[in-house]
C-alpha positions as CSV (number, residue, x, y, z in Angstrom):
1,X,-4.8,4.7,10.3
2,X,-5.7,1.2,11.5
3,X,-2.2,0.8,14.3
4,X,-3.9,4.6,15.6
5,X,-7.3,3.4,16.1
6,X,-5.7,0.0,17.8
7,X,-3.7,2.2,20.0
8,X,-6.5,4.8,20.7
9,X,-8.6,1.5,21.9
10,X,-5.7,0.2,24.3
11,X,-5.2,3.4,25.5
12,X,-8.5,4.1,26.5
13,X,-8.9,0.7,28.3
14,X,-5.7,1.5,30.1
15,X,-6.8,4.8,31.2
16,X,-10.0,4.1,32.1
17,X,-10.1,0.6,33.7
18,X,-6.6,0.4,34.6
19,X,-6.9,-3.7,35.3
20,X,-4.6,-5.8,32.9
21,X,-7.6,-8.1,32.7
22,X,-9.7,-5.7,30.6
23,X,-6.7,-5.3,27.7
24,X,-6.2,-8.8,27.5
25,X,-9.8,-9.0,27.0
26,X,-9.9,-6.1,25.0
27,X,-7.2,-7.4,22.4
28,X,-9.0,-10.6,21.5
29,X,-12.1,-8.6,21.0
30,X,-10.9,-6.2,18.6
31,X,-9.0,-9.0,16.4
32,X,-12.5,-11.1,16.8
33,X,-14.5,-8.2,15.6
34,X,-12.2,-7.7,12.7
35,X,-12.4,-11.1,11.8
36,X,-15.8,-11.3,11.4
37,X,-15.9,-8.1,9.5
38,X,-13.6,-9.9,7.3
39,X,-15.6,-13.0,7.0
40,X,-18.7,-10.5,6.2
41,X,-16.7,-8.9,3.0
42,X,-15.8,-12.5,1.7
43,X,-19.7,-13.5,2.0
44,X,-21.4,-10.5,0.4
45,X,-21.7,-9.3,-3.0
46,X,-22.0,-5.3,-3.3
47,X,-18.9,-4.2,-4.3
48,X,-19.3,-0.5,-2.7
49,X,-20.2,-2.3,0.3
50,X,-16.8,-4.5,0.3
51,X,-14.6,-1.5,-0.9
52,X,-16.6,0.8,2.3
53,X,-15.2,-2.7,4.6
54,X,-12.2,-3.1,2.6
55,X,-11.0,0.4,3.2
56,X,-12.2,1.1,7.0
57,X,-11.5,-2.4,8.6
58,X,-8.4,-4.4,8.2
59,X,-8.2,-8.1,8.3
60,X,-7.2,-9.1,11.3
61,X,-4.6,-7.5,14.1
62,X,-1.6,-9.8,12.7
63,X,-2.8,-8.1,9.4
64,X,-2.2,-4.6,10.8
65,X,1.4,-5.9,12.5
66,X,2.1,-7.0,8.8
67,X,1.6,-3.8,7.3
68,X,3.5,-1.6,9.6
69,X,6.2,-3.3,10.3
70,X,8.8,-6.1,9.1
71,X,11.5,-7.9,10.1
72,X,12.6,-8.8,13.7
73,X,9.9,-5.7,15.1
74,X,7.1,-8.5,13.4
75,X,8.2,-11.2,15.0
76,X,8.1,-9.9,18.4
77,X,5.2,-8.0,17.8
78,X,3.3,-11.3,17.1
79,X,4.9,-13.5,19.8
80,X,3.7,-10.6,22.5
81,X,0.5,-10.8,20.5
82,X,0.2,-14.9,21.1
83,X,0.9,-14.4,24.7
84,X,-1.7,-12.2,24.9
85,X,-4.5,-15.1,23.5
86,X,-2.7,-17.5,25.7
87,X,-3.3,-15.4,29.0
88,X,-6.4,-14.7,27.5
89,X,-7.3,-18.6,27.1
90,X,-6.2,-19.1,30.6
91,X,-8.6,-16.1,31.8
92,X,-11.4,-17.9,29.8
93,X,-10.7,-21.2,31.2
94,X,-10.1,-20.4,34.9
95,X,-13.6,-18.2,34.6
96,X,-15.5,-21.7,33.1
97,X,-14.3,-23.9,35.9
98,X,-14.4,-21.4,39.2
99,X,-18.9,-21.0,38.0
100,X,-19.1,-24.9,38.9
C-alpha cells in the first residue's frame, strides 16, 4: 500500500507539472513528511494513536524500498534515491545563493 501511494504521488507531479524540478522536490518532501510522522509516534503516548500512525505511515522512503524489495533491486533503488537528495541539495543551494 505505501510503494502505491509513493507512485500515485510521483505520478501525479509528473503529469501535472511535467518539470523534473518539482519530483526532485517532491521526493524529499514526502520522505520529510514521513519522517516527522515518525518522530511524532516515538514522542507520543496513546497507543491507538501510534498503531492509527504505525499502520497508515511508514518510516521513511528507504523504509518502503526495504520492505518491497531486496537484493541488488535495493541497492539501486537507494543509490537513485541519494542522487535524487543530492540534485536536490544542489537545487537548494543554487536557489540560496542566486537571492543575494
Amino acid at each position: 500500500m505505501d510503494i502505491i501511494i509513493i507512485m500515485a504521488l510521483i505520478g501525479f507531479v509528473v503529469f501535472f507539472f511535467k518539470r523534473f524540478v518539482n519530483v526532485i522536490y517532491l521526493i524529499p518532501a514526502i520522505d520529510i513528511l514521513l519522517r516527522i510522522i515518525d518522530v511524532i509516534k516515538t514522542s507520543i503516548s496513546d497507543p491507538e494513536t501510534i498503531a492509527f500512525l504505525t499502520k497508515w505511515f511508514p518510516d521513511s522512503i528507504p523504509a518502503i524500498l526495504d520492505k518491497y524489495t531486496g537484493g541488488i533491486i535495493y541497492d539501486v533503488l537507494f543509490i537513485i534515491y541519494i542522487v535524487i537528495y543530492i540534485i536536490f541539495e544542489y537545487y537548494l543551494i543554487r536557489q540560496i545563493f542566486s537571492k543575494k
